[in-house]
C-alpha positions as CSV (number, residue, x, y, z in Angstrom):
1,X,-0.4,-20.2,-0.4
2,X,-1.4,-16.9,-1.6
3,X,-4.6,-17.1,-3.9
4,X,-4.1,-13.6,-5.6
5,X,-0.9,-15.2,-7.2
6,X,-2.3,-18.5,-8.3
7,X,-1.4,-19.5,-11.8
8,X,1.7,-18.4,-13.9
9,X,3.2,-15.3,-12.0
10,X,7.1,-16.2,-12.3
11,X,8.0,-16.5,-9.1
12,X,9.2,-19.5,-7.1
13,X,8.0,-20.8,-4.3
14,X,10.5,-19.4,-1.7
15,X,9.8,-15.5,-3.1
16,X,6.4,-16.8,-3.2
17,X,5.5,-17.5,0.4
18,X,7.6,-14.0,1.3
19,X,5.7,-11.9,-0.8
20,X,2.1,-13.3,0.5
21,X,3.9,-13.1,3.9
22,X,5.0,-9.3,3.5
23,X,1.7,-8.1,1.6
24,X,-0.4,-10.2,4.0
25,X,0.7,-8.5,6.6
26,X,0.2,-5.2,5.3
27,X,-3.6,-5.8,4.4
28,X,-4.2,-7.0,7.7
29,X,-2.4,-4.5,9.6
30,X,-3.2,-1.4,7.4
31,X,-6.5,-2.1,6.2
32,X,-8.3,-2.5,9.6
33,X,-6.5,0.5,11.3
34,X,-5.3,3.1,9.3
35,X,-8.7,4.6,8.5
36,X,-9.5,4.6,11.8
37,X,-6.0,6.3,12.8
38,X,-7.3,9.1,10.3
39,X,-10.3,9.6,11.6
40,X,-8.9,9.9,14.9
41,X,-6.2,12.5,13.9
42,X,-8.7,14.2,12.2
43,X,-11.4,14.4,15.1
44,X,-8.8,15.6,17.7
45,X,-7.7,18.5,15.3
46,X,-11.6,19.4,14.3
47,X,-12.1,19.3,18.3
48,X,-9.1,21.3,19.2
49,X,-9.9,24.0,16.4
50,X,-13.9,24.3,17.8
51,X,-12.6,24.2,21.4
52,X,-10.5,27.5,20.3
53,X,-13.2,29.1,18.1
54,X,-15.8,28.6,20.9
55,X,-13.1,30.3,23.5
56,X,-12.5,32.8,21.2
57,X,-14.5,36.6,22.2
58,X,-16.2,37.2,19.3
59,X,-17.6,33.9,18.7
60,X,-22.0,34.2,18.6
61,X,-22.9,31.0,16.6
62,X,-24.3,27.6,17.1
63,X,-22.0,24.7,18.1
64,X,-24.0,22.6,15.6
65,X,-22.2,23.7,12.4
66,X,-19.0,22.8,13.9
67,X,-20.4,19.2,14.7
68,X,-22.0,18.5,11.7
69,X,-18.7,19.6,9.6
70,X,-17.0,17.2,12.2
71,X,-18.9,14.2,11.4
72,X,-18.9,14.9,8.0
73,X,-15.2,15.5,7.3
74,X,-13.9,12.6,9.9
75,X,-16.6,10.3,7.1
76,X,-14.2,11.7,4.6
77,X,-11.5,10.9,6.2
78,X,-11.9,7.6,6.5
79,X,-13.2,7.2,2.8
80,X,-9.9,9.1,1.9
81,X,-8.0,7.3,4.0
82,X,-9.2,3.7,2.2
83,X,-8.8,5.1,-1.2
84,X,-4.7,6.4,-0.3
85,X,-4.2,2.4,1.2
86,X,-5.4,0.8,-2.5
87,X,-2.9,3.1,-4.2
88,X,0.1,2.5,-2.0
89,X,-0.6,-0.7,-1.7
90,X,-0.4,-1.4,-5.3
91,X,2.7,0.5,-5.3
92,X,4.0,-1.3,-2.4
93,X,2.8,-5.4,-4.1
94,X,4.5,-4.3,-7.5
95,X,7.5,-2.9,-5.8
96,X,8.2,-6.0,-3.7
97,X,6.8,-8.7,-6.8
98,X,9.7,-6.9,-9.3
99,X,12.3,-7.1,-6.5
100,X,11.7,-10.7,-6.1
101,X,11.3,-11.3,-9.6
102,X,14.5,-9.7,-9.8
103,X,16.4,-11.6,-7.3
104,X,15.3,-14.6,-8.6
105,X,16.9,-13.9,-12.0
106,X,20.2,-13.1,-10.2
107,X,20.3,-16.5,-7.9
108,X,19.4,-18.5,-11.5
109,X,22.6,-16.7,-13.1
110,X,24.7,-16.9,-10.1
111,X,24.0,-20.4,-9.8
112,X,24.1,-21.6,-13.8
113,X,26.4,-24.1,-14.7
114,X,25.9,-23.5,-19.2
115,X,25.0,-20.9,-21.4
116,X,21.7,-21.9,-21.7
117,X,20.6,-21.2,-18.1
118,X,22.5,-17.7,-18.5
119,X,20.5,-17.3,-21.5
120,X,17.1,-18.3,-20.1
121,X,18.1,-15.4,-17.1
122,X,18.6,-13.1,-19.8
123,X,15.6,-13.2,-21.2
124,X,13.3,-13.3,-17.9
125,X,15.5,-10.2,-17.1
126,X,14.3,-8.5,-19.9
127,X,11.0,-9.8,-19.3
128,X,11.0,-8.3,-16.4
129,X,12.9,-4.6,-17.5
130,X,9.6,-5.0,-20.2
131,X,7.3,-4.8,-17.2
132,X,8.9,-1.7,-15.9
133,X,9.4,0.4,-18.8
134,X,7.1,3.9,-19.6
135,X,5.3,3.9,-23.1
């Protein structure tokens, strides 16, 4: 089971085990090679963009700048890279925890046999709009 959703968190366990599936395999997946895929993209433009200011005529400077700002900037990259994963994937984990929470709800008031049930649904409904809404 998925330890960053122990305690009360409102969803079942069938939306429970799909949303540690889903946003298990996005840490895994993202968080080891994404930054890396940045860096990578980034070092082959840096590279390209030296290779044609060193082919260029009037170049008469040191190669060294160009490989220091290389290094430094892919460093950023990566950093960069990290930081944009955090923000989508909180994003992505509220997205996906509000859609479940959400089809929950409808399956308890699709499946309610008294107006109690339909009320309960009601009011985890709005529970749920609560979460959503800008103050």
């Amino acid at each position: 089971m998925c330890m960053a959703f122990k305690g009360n968190h409102g969803l079942n366990d069938k939306y429970l085990k799909k949303i540690c599936w889903r946003l298990s395999l996005t840490i895994d997946v993202g968080f080891k090679y994404i930054p890396w895929y940045a860096v990578f993209q980034y070092t082959c433009l840096h590279i390209t963009l030296t290779i044609l200011a060193i082919l260029d005529d009037q170049f008469d400077e040191s190669v060294i700048p160009y490989v220091i700002t290389g290094i430094m900037c892919s460093f950023l990259a990566y950093h960069i890279a990290n930081v944009m994963q955090v923000f989508f994937f909180i994003h992505y984990g509220t997205q996906i925890y509000l859609t479940y929470r959400l089809k929950q709800v409808n399956h308890m008031m699709t499946e309610s046999r008294n107006e109690d049930m339909i009320i309960k649904a009601l009011i985890e409904h709005d529970l749920i709009c609560y979460y959503n809404v800008k103050k």
